[in-house]
C-alpha positions in Angstrom: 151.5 85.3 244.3 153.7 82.8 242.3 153.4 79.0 242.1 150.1 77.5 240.2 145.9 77.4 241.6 143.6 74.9 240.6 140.2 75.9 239.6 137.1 73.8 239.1 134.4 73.7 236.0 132.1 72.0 234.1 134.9 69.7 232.9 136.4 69.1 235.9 139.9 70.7 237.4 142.6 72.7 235.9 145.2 74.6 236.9 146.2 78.1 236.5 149.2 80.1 237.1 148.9 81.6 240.4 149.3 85.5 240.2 146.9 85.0 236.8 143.9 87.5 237.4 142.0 85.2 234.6 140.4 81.9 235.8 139.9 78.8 234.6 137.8 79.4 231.3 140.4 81.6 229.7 143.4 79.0 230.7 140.9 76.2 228.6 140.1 79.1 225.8 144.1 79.9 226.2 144.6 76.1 224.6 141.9 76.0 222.5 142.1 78.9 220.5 146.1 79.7 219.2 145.2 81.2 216.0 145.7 84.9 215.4 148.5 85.4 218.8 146.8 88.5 219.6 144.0 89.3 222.0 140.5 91.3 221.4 141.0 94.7 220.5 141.7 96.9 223.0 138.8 99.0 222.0 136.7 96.1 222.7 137.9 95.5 226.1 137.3 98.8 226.5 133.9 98.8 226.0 133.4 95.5 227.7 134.7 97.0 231.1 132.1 99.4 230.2 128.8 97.1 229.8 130.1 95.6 232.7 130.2 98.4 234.9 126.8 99.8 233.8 125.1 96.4 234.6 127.2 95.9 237.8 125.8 99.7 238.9 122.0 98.5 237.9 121.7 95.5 240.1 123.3 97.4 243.0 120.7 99.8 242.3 117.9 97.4 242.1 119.5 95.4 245.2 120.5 92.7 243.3 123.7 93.1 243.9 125.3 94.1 247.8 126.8 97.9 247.5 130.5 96.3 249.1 130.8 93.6 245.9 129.3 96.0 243.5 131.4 98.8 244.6 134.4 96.9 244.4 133.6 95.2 240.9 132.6 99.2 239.5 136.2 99.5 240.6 137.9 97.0 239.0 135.6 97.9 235.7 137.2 101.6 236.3 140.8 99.7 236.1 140.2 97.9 233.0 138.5 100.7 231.2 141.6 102.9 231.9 144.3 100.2 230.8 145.3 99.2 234.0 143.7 95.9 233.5 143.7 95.5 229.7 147.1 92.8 229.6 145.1 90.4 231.9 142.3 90.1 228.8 144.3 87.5 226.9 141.9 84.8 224.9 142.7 85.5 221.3 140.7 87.7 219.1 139.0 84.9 217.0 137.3 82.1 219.0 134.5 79.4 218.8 131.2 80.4 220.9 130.2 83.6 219.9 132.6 85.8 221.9 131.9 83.4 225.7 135.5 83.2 226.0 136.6 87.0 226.3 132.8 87.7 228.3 134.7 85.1 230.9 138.3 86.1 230.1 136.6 89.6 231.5 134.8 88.3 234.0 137.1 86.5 235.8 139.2 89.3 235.7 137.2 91.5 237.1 135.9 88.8 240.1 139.3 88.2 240.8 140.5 92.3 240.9 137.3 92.9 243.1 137.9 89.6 245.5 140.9 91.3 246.3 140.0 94.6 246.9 138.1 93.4 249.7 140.4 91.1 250.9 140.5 88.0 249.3 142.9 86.5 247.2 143.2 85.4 243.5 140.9 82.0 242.5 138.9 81.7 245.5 135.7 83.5 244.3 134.7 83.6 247.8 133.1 87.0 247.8 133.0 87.9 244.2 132.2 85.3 241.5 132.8 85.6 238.0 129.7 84.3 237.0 127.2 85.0 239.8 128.5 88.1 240.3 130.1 89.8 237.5 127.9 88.1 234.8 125.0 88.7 237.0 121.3 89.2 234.5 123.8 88.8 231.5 124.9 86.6 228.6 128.0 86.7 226.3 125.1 87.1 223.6 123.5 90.6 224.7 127.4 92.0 226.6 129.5 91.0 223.6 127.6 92.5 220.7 126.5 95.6 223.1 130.2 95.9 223.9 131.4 95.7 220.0 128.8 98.6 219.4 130.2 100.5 222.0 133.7 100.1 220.7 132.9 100.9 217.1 131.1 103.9 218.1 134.3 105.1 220.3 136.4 104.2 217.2 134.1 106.3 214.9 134.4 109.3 216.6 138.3 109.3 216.5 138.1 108.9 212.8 135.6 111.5 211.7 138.2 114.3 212.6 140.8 111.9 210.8 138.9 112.3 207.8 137.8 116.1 208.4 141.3 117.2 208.3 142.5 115.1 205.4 139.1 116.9 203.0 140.4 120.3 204.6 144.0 119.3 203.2 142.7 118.6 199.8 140.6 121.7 200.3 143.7 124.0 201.3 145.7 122.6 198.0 142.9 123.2 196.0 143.1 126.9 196.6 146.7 126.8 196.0 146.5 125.4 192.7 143.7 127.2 191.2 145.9 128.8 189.1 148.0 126.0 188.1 146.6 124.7 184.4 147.3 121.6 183.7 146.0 118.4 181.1 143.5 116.2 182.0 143.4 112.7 180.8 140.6 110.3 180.3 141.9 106.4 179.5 145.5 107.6 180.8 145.7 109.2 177.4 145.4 113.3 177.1 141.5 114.4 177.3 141.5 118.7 178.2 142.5 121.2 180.0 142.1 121.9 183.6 143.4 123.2 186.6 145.1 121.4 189.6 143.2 122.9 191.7 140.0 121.0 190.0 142.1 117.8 190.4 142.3 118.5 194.4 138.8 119.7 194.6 137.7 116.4 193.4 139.6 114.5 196.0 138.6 116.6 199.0 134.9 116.0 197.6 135.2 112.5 198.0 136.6 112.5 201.3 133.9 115.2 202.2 130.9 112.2 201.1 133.1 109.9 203.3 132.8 112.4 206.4 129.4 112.8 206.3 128.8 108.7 205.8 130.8 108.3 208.9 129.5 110.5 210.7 125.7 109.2 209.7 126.8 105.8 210.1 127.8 106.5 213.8 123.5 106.1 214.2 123.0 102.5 213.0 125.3 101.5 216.2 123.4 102.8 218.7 120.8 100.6 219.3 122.1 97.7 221.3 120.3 94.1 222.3 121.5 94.7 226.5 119.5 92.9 228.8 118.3 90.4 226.1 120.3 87.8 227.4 120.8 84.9 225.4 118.5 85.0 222.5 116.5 88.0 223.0 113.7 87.3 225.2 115.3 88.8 228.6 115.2 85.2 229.9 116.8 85.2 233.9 117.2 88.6 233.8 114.8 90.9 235.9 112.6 92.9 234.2 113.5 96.3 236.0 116.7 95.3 234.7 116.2 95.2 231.7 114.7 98.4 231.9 117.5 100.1 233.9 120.7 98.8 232.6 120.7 100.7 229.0 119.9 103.4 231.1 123.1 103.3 233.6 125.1 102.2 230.2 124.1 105.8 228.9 125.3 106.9 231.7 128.8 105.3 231.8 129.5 106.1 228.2 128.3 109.4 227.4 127.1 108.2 224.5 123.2 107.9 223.1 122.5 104.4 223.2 119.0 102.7 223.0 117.8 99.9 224.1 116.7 97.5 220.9 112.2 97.8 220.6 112.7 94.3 219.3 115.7 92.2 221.1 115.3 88.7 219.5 116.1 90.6 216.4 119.1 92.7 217.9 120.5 89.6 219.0 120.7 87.2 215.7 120.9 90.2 213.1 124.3 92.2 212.4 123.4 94.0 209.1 123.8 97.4 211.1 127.4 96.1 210.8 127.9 95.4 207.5 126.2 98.8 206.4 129.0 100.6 208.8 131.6 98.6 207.5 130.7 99.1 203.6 130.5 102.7 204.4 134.5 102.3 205.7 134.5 100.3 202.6 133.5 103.4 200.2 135.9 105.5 201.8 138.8 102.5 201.8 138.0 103.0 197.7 138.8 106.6 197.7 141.9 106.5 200.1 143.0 103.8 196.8 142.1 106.2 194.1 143.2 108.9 195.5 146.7 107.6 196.4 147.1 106.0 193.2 146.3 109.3 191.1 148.9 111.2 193.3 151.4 108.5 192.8 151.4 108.7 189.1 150.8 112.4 188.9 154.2 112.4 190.7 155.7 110.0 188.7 159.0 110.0 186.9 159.8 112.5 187.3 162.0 112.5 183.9 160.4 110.1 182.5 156.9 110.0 184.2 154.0 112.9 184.2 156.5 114.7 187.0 153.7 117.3 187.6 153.5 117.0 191.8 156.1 116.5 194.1 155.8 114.6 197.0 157.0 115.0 200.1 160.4 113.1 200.2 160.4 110.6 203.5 163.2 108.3 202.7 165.7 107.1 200.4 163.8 104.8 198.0 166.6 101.9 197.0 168.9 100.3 198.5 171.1 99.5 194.9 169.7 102.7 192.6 171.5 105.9 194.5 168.7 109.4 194.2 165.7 107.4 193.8 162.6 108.3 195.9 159.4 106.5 196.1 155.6 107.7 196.9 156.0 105.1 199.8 153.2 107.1 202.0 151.1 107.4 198.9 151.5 103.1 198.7 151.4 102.6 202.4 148.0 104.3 201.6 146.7 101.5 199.2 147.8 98.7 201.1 145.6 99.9 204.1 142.8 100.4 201.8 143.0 97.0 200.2 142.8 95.7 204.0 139.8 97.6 205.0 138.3 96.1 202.1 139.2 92.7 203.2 138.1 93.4 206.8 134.8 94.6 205.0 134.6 91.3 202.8 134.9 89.2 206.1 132.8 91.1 208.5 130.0 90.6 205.6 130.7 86.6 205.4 130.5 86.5 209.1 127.7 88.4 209.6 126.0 86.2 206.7 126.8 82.7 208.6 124.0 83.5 211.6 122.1 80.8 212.3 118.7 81.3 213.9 118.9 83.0 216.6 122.3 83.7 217.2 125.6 84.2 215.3 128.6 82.6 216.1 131.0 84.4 214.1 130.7 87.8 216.4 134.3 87.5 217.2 135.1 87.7 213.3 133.2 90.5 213.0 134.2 92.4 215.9 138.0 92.4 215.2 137.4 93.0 211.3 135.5 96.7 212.0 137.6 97.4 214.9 140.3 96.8 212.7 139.4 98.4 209.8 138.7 101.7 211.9 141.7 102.1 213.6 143.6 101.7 210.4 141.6 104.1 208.8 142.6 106.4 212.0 146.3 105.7 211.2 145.7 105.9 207.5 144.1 108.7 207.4 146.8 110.9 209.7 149.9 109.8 207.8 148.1 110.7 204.5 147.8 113.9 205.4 150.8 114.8 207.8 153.6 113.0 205.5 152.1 113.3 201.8 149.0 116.2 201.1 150.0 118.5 203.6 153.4 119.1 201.9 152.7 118.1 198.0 154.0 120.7 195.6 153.1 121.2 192.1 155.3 121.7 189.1 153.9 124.2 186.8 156.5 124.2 183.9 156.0 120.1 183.9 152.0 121.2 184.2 152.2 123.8 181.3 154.7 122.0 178.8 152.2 119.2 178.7 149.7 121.2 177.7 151.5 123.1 175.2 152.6 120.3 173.8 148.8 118.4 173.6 146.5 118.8 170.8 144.0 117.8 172.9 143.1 121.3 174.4 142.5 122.3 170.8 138.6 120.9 172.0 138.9 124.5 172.9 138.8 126.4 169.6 135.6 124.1 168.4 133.0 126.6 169.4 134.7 129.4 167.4 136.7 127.7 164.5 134.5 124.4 164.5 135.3 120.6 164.6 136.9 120.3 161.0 138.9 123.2 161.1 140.4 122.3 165.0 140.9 118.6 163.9 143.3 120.1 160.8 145.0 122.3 164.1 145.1 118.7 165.9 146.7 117.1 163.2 149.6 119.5 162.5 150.6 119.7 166.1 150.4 115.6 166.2 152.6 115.0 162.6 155.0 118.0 162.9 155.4 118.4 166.5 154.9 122.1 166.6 152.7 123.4 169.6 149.3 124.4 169.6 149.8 128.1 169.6 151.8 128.1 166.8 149.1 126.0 164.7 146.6 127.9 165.6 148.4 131.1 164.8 149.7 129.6 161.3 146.2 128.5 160.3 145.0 132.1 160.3 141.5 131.3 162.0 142.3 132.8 164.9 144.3 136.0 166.2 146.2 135.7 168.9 144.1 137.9 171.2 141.4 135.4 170.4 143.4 132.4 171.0 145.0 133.9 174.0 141.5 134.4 175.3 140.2 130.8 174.1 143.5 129.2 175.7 143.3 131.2 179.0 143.0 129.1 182.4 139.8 130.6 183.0 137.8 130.0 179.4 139.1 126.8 179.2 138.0 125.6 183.1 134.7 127.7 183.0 131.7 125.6 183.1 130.9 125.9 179.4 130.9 129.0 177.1 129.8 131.9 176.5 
């Protein structure tokens, strides 16, 4: 179907290529909106299809809709909800009117995939109709934020078992390195004793809080403003409609949605989102932290702390021959410094609502969609490439605590704070170890400092 169709609006004509499944609106939005050169997320389109389809299967229900147009519009939604249709959605992610643009970019693509399933041909709109048809009892204002929900909630449920399996990572390594003593440091500088293990059960603790926020968070999402229509009030939409559509939404998604008790408010107010996306935000934090610790735990390793080696992935210069870099472990951080940028704009957007509607949804729809599909990838690599495989040096571990005063905070409940501070001082101005002070001072036997200097007194929680 090659050559160029002309298609009719409220501004007048325009013409579009003519094998284009879109219409005339996304041609105009096409023009108007050349900022980020991609389209929606394909998550959103996604769910899109899927609103569609569950409103498309309610007004053929309530014979609002003739079973042949519906059927072949369910169809089309079935197409573009398995990827088959997903390139024809092509407005770019960011656009003026609150998300109208891809509502009609998806419209007209479906109208145009069903008008020729029954025989017609692309732009003539003589037996299905993007608006009349596959807009039918809806507005971009109740589809588009219904649809972003949708999406999210898809998204969310990928990354919970991203982030299970990286806590059961940390977990597995914890049990590995129980044994492993090592020093701990406050302020970068040596603070006491402890063992790796501790080190990795604090991580996969972290990651276990951001689980179980994800997984809670999946909640706030699934009450959705459908059959609202444009500010709330269910204006031009049926009131069995309204009634049925969440219903057949349910239905097409598998997922617990509700319909929102109070609409006008579903439709203006987006704090669910910024609640979800400072939840990605907290767990964003503790990919940093994380990543960071590991990277100068592993540092050096001659000259750096040198007690963890990471898993090698690739040669780390391209003028310094042997070098290796935590790139994984710095991958990591630059992701998390993203999600916190999605999370900083989703919030602006979702603060710039005016009355009864906010015009920024498109913001705020590719900034969490984003931000969770990172984390997805994020989270995998972290784990496959870099915790999976970390190994721990216990010499490197051992000789810096040996050669520490600091774990000498574990003599002071049997020799006392003067007497270990005289300890501390000869190991720090002669450079001997702590054993040897300790023996040489004659305040302790060596049963008793072996005892006192043991993984397991100096880790236990307190003394006895």
């Amino acid at each position: 179907m090659p050559g160029i169709r002309t298609e009719h609006d409220l501004l007048g004509s325009r013409e579009v290529p003519g094998d284009a499944l879109y219409g005339i609106h996304t041609a105009r939005a096409l023009d108007n909106f050349p900022l980020t050169g991609r389209p929606a997320h394909p998550a959103l389109v996604r769910a899109l299809a899927r609103v569609k389809l569950a409103c498309a299967l309610a007004n053929v229900e309530l014979g609002f809709l003739d079973e042949p147009i519906g059927g072949a519009l369910a169809q089309a939604c079935e197409e573009m909800i398995s990827g088959r249709l997903a390139g024809h959605v092509v407005v770019d992610a960011l656009q003026g009117g609150a998300g109208t643009s891809a509502n009609m970019n998806v419209n007209e693509v479906l109208a145009n995939r069903a008008e020729e399933i029954l025989g017609g041909r692309r732009g003539e709109y003589q037996r299905v109709h993007p608006l009349r048809h596959a807009n039918l009892h809806q507005s971009t204002n109740d589809v588009f934020p219904t649809a972003l929900r949708i999406a999210a909630l898809d998204l969310l449920g990928q990354l919970e078992p991203v982030v299970a399996a990286l806590q059961e990572s940390f977990q597995s390594q914890e049990h590995r390195f129980a044994g492993v003593l090592k020093l701990g440091r406050t302020q970068l500088m040596d603070a006491v004793p402890m063992t790796l293990g501790m080190t990795f059960s604090a991580y996969g603790e972290a990651i276990g809080r951001d689980r179980w926020r994800i997984f809670k968070c999946r909640e706030r999402l699934r009450v959705v403003n459908l059959g609202g229509t444009a500010i709330g009030t269910g204006l031009a939409a049926p009131r069995r409609y309204i009634f049925l559509v969440v219903e057949k939404l349910r239905q097409v998604t598998g997922m617990n949605v509700a319909r929102a008790e109070n609409l006008v408010d579903a439709t203006q107010n987006h704090d669910a989102l910024v609640e979800v996306s400072g939840i990605l935000r907290a767990h964003a934090v503790n990919l940093f932290k994380i990543s960071s610790d590991l990277r100068l735990l592993a540092s050096g390793p001659a000259a750096g702390f040198g007690e963890l080696h990471l898993p090698e992935v690739q040669a780390g210069s391209s003028i310094m021959p042997g070098k290796v870099n935590p790139v994984i472990c710095e991958a990591v951080g630059q992701a998390a410094i993203r999600v916190m940028a999605e999370d900083h704009a989703l919030a602006q957007a979702a603060q710039l609502g005016q009355l009864e509607l906010n015009a920024f949804s498109p913001l705020m729809a590719q900034a969490l969609l984003d931000a969770v599909s990172l984390l997805i990838n994020t989270g995998t690599m972290f784990r496959v490439r870099c915790v999976d495989a970390i190994e721990a040096d216990q010499a490197r571990c051992a000789s810096h605590v040996e050669a520490s005063w600091c774990a000498v905070t574990a003599l002071v409940p049997v020799i006392g704070y003067e007497a270990a501070t005289a300890i501390a001082a000869r190991v720090r101005g002669e450079g001997i170890g702590l054993r040897q002070a300790a023996l040489e001072s004659g305040v302790l036997s060596a049963e008793q400092l072996e005892r006192l200097l043991s993984p397991e007194s100096m880790t236990a929680l307190g003394y006895s």
